[in-house]
C-alpha positions in Angstrom: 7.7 33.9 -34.4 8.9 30.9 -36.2 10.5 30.1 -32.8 7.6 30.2 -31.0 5.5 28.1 -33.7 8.6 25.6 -33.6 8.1 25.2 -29.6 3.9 24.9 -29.8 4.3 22.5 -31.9 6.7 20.6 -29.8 4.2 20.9 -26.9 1.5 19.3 -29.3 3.4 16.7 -30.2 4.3 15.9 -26.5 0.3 16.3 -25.9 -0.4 14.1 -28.8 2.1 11.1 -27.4 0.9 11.3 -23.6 -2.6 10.7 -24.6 -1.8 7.8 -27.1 -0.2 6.6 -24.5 -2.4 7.1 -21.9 -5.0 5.3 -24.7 -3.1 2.0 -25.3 -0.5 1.9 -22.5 -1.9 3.5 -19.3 0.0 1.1 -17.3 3.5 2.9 -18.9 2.4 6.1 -18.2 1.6 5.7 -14.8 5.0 3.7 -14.4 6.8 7.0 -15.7 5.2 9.4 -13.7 5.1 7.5 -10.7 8.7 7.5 -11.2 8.7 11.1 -11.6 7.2 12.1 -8.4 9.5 9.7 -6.6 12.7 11.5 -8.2 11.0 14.7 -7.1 10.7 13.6 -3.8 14.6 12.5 -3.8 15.3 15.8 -4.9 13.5 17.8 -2.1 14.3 15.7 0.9 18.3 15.7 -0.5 18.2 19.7 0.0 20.3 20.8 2.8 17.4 22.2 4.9 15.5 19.0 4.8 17.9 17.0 7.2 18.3 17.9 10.5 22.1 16.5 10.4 25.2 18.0 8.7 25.6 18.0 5.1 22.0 16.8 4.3 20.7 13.3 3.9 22.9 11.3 1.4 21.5 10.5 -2.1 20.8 7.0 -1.0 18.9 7.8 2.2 16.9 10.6 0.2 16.0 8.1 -2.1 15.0 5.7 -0.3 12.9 7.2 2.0 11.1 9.2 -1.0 10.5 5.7 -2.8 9.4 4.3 0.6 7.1 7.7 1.2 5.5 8.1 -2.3 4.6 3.8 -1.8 3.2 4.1 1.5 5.7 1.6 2.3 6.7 3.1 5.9 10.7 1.3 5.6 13.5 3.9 7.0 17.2 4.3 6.9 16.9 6.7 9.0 14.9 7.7 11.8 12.2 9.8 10.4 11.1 11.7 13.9 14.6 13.3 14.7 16.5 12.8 11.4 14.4 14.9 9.2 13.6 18.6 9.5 9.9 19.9 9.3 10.2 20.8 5.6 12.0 17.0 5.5 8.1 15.7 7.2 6.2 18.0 5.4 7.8 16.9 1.8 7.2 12.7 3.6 3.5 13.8 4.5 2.9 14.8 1.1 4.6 12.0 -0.6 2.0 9.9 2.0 -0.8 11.6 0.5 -0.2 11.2 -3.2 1.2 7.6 -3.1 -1.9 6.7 -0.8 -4.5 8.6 -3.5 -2.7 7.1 -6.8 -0.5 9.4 -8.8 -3.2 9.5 -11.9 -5.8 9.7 -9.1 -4.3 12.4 -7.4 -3.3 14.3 -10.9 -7.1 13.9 -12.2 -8.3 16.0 -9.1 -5.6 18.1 -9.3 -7.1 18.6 -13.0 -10.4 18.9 -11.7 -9.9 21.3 -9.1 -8.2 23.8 -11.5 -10.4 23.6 -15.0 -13.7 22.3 -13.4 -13.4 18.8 -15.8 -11.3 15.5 -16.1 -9.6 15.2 -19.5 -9.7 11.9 -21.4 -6.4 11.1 -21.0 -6.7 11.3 -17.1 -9.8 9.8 -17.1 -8.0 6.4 -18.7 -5.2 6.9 -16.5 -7.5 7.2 -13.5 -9.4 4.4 -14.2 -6.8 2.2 -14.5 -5.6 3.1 -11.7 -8.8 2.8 -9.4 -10.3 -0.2 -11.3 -12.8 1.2 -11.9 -15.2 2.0 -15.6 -14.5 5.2 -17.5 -18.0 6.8 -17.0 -17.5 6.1 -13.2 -14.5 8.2 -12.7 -16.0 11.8 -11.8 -17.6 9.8 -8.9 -15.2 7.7 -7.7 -12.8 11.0 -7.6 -15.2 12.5 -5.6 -16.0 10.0 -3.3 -11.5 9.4 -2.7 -11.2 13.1 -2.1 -14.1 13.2 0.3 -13.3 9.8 2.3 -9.5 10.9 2.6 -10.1 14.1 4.0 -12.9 13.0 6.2 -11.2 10.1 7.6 -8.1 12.2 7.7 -9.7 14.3 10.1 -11.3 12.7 12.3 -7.6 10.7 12.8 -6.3 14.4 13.2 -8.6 15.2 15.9 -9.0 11.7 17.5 -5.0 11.6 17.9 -4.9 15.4 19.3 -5.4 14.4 22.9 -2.7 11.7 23.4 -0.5 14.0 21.7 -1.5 16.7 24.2 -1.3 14.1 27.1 2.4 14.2 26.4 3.0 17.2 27.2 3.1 18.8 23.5 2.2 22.5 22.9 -0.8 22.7 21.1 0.7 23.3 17.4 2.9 20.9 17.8 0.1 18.2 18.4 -1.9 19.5 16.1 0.9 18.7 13.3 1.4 15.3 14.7 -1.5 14.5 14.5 -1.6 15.2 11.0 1.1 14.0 10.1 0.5 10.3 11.4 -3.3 10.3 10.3 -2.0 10.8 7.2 0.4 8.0 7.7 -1.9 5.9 8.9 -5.0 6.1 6.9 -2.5 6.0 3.9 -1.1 3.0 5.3 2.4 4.7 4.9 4.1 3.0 8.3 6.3 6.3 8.9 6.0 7.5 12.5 7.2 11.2 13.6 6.9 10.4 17.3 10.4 10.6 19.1 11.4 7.3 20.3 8.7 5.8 18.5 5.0 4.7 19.7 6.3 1.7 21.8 5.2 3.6 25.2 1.5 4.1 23.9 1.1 -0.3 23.7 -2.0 0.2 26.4 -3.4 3.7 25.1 -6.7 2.2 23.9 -6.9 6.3 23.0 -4.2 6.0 21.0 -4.2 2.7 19.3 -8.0 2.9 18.2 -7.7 5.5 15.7 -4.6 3.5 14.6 -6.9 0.0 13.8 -9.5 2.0 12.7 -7.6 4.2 10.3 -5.5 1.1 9.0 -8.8 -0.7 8.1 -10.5 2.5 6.3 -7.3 3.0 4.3 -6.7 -0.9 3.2 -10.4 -1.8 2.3 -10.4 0.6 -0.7 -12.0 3.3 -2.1 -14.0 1.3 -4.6 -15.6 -0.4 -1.6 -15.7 2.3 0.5 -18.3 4.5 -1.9 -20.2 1.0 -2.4 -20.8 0.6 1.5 -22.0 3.9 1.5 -24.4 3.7 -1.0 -25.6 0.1 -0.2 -25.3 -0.1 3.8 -29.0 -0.2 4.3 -28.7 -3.0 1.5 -26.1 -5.3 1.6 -27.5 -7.4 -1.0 -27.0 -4.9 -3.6 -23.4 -4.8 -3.0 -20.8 -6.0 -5.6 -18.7 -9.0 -5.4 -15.6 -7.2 -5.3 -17.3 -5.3 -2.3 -18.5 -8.6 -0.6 -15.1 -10.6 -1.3 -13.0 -8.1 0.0 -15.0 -7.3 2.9 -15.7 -11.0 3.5 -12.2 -12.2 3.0 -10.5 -9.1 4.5 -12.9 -9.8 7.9 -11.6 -13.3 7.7 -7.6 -12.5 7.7 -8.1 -9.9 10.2 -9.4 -12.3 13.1 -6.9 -15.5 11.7 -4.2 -12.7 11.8 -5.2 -11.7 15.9 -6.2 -15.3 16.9 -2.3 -16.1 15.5 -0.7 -13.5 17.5 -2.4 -14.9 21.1 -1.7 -18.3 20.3 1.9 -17.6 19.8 2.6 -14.5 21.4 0.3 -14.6 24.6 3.5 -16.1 26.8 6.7 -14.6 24.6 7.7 -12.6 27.1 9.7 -11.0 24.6 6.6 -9.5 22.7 2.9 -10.0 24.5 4.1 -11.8 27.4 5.5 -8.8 29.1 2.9 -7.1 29.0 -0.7 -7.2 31.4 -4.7 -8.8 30.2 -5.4 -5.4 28.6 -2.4 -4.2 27.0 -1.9 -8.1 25.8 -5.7 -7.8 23.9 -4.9 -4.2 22.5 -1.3 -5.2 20.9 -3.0 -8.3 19.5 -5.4 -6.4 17.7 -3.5 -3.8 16.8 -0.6 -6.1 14.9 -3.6 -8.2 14.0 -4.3 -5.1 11.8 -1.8 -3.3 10.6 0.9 -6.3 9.7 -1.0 -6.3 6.4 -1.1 -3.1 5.3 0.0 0.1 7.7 3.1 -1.3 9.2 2.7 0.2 12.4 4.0 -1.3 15.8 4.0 -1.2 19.4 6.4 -3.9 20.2 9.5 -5.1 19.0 9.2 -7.5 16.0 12.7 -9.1 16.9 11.7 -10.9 20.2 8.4 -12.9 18.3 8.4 -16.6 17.6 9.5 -18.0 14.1 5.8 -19.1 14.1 4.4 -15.1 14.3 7.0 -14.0 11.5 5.5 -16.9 9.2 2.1 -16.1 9.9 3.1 -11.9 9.0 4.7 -12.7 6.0 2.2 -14.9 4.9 -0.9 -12.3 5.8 1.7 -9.1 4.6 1.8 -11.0 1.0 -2.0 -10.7 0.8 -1.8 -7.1 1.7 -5.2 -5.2 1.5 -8.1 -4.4 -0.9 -7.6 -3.5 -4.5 -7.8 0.3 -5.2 -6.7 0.9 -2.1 -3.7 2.5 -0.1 -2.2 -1.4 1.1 -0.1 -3.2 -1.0 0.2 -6.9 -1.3 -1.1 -9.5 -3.7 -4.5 -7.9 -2.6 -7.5 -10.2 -0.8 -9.4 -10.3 -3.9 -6.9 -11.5 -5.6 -6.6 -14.4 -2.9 -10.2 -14.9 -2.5 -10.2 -15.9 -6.0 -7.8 -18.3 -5.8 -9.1 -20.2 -2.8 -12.5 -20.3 -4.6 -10.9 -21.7 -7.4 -8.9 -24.6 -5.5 -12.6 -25.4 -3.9 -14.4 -25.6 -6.6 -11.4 -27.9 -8.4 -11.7 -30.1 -5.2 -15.4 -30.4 -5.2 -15.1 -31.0 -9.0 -17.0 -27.9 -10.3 -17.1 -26.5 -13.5 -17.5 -23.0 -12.5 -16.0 -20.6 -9.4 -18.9 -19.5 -7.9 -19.2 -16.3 -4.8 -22.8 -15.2 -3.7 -24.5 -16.5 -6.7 -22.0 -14.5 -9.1 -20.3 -16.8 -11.8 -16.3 -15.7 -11.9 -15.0 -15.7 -15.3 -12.0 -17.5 -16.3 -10.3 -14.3 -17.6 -10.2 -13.3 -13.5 -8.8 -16.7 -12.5 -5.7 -15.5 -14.9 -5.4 -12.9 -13.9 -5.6 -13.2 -10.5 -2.7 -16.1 -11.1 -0.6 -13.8 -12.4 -0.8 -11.4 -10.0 0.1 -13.7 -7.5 3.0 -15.4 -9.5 4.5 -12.4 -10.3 4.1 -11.2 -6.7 6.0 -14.5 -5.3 7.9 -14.2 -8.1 9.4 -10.5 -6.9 10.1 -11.1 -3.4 11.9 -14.4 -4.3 14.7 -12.6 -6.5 14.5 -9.6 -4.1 15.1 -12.1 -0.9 17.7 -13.8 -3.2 19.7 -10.6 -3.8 19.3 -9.4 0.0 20.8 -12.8 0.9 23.8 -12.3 -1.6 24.2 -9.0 -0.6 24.3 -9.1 3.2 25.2 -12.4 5.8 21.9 -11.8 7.4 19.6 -15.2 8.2 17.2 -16.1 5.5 14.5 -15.9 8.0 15.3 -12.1 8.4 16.1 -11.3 5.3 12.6 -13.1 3.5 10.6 -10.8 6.3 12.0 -7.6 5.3 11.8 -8.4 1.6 8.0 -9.2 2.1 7.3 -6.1 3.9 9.1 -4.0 0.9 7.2 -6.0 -1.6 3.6 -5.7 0.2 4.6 -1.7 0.9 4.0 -2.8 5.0 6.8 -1.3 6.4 7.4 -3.8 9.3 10.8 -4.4 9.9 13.5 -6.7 12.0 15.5 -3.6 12.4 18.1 -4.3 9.6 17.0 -1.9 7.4 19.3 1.3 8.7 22.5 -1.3 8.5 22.1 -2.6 5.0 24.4 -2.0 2.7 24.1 0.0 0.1 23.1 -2.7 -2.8 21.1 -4.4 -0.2 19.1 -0.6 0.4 18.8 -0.3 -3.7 16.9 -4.5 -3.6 14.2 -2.7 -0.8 14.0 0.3 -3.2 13.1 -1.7 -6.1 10.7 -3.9 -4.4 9.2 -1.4 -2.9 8.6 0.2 -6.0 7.0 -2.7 -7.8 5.4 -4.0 -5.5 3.2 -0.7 -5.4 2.9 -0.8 -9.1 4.3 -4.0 -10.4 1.2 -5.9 -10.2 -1.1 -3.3 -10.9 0.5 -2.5 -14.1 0.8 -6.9 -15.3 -2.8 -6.9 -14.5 -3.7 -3.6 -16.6 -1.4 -4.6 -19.2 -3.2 -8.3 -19.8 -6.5 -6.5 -19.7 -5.4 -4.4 -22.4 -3.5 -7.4 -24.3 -6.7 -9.7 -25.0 -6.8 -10.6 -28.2 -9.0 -13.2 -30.7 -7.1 -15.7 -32.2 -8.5 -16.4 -36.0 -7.2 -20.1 -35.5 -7.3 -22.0 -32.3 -5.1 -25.4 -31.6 -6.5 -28.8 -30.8 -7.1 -29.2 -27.1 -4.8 -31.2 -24.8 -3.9 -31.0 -20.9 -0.7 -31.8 -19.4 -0.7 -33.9 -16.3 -0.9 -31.4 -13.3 0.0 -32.6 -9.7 
């Protein structure tokens, strides 16, 4: 008995920690257990029965590909159609599915589902997570859960018949198309088609669901629900909505007018290719070299002019609370604003008659310094670690960083420290600047004295 009273009030005191954790340091928490379910992963896919070759997958590959998987990053040391076994995909779709979701997101339904109510502790968690207000949070839940699985769907069932077309028995289309509407709409990058999906470039069938599902997964959920509500009334949407929407429309036609101009005659990319196919790659990589990472030609035969324009539109990455990773476009619309208005001499940063306060500016500064930040040590370690061209190397840390997934190829022949530099950028980049952001949120504090003004000489 005195065991048992010892052991409860263990448990209580682990209780009592989380949720004065979750209370002053959500960002932590959510660090820690997104960890978690990333060594989980590595655990299940290093199991002998989840690789299809000898042995099982080595810890490196297993960890890598769980880290890549639970980030929605789409990066692989191995090829994920052949290499893995269907418990191997099955343990990758699921890891897709949480990592797109959020892990506090995902645990607060969980929570839901099972006692009917969201604790407080996941409701903090949650809301940090989805940037969204604690009284909010039931909602929001519901409307993720709802627009995942719908959208999920109609992938599933939109991908079904090219699948078929193929010559696939009918199950095994079926779990294809899961499997990569999950990927896609979770902008996860990993593709379970043998050979890859280089011989579908002109399967309008194909591809559509692919742009579509890209574009439904990167916008966010927080815009998502607000579309819904307010599509018969776009003036009542929020500025986040109409920023990201605004800005996100904006890089997605500068993104495909980029790949025409420079890829339209490469005959090593677009060039090959006839009028149609030509217009359905474009817009396809016009799409998911921000977010999804997935591609019908080979990245290694475009200009040194496309790769610029991918790293620079893979940095910006996708909406906020969503399944992309990047800097995010709100984060970048704010900064733009804020260079006009400097230019034009204003005192304020102004979007659809909405005043944007200082305290965003920072933030959104930080965000993005940190961001650059990352992928310069990351490219910087890649380049000391391998004899690869800086040109390379800066595209695949970008893609690690903004959880894209594009790649060059080099990935499966990197050494092992190089392989451990993705890992790590892969990982903060899905959490790293979601968690500075949280943390200065939660840092604010009033100064009893404040010092004399006096500004530096900038420029």
């Amino acid at each position: 008995m005195p065991r048992q009273g010892h052991d409860k009030s263990r448990a209580q005191g682990v209780r009592s920690y989380i949720d004065q954790l979750a209370q002053e340091r959500p960002a932590r928490l959510a660090l820690i257990v997104f960890a978690g379910i990333i060594a989980t992963a590595t655990l299940l896919l290093s199991l002998p029965f989840a690789y299809s070759g000898p042995g099982g997958a080595s810890i490196i590959d297993a960890f890598f590909t769980a880290t890549s998987a639970v980030s929605v990053t789409g990066l692989s040391v191995v090829d994920t159609a052949t290499a893995w076994t269907g418990f191997g995909h099955v343990v990758i779709m699921i890891s897709m599915m949480i990592g797109g979701l959020g892990i506090m997101t995902f645990a607060s339904i969980l929570g839901r589902a099972v006692s009917h109510r969201i604790g407080l502790t996941q409701r903090l968690l949650a809301a940090n997570e989805t940037k969204s207000r604690l009284g909010e949070v039931g909602s929001l839940l519901t409307a993720v859960l709802v627009a995942s699985l719908s959208i999920e769907l109609f992938l599933t069932i939109a991908l079904m018949p090219s699948f078929l077309s193929m010559g696939e028995p009918l199950l095994e289309a079926i779990w294809h198309s899961m499997f990569m509407a999950v990927s896609i709409f979770n902008n996860g990058g990993f593709v379970i088609v043998e050979g890859g999906i280089g011989p579908m470039v002109g399967d309008w069938l194909f591809c559509i669901p692919i742009i579509v599902g890209t574009i439904m997964g990167a916008i966010g959920f927080p815009v998502i629900r607000d579309v819904y509500h307010n599509w018969r009334r776009p003036r009542f949407l929020t500025l986040h909505s109409k920023l990201t929407i605004t800005t996100y429309l904006l890089l997605w036609l500068g993104g495909i007018a980029a790949i025409f101009v420079f890829e339209w005659g490469n005959p090593n990319s677009l060039g090959g290719l006839n009028g149609d196919d030509k217009i359905l790659a474009g817009i396809l990589h016009g799409t998911t070299i921000r977010s999804s990472g997935i591609n019908t030609i080979d990245l290694s035969g475009v200009s040194g002019s496309t790769l610029f324009v991918f790293n620079a539109l893979m940095f910006v990455g996708g909406g906020s609370a969503s399944t992309a990773g990047g800097i995010k476009v709100a984060t970048f619309a704010v900064l733009v604003l804020a260079i006009m208005a400097e230019a034009r001499g204003d005192r304020d940063i102004v979007a659809f008659n909405k005043r944007i306060p200082s305290s965003t500016l920072r933030l959104a500064i930080s965000a993005a310094f940190l961001g650059a930040t990352l992928v310069g040590v990351g490219t910087l370690l890649l380049l000391h670690t391998t004899d690869l061209p800086l040109e390379t190397v800066l595209f695949e840390a970008i893609s690690a960083f903004a959880t894209c997934g594009l790649s060059l190829g080099i990935t499966p022949g990197l050494p092992t420290a190089a392989k451990f530099v993705l890992i790590a950028l892969m990982f903060t980049g899905r959490v790293g600047t979601m968690t500075l952001a949280a943390a200065l949120a939660m840092r604010e504090r009033q100064r009893q004295i404040r010092y004399t003004e006096e500004s530096p000489i900038i420029g």
